[in-house]
N, C-alpha and C positions, 0 to 999 in steps of 0.2 A: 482268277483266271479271266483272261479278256474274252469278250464277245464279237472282236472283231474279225472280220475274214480274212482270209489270206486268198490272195488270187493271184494266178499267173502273171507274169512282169513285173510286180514289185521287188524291190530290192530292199533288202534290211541287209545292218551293219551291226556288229557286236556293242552291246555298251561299255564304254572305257575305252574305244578303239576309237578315235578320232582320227580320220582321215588313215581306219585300213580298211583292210578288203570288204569288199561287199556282195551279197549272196542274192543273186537271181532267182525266183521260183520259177522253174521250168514247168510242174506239173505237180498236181497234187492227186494224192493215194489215199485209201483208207485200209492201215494196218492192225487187224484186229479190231474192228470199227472205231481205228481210233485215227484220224484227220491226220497224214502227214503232209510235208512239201519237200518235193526231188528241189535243190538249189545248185548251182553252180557259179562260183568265185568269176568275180566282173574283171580279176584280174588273169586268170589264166584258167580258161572253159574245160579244160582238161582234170580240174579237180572240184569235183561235187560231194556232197551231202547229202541224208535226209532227216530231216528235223520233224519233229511234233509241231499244228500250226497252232497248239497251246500255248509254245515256246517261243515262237517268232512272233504271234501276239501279243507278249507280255513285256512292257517295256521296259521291266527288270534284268531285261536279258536281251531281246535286241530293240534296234529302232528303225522305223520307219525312212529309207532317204530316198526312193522315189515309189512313186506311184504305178499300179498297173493301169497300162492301155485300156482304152473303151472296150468293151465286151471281154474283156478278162474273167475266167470262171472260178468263181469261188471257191473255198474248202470251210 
């Protein structure tokens, strides 16, 4: 499991998925005290998620393809 944080405005892309969609963290929750992230598809805002930020951390499963803004809050 990564240590890394997940913060508002980064965007992760599935892995194996070269040039698809890519998932915005809107806002991050804690469900059952366990860290999620609201995401919504960079291609149509109309369709969101919420992922574990275990899950989006873990580059077995997504990756990283931009960055969140300065002062973005972590989960």
């Amino acid at each position: 499991m990564s240590k890394k944080h997940v913060q508002i405005g980064q965007v992760f892309q599935p892995v194996g998925t070269a040039g698809g969609r890519g998932w915005r963290v809107t806002a991050t929750v804690n469900l059952l005290g366990i860290p999620h992230a609201r995401v919504v598809s960079t291609e149509d805002d109309g369709v969101s998620k919420t992922l574990s930020c275990s899950v989006l951390a873990d580059t077995s499963h997504y990756r990283l393809i931009a960055s969140a803004p300065q002062g973005g809050m972590a989960a």
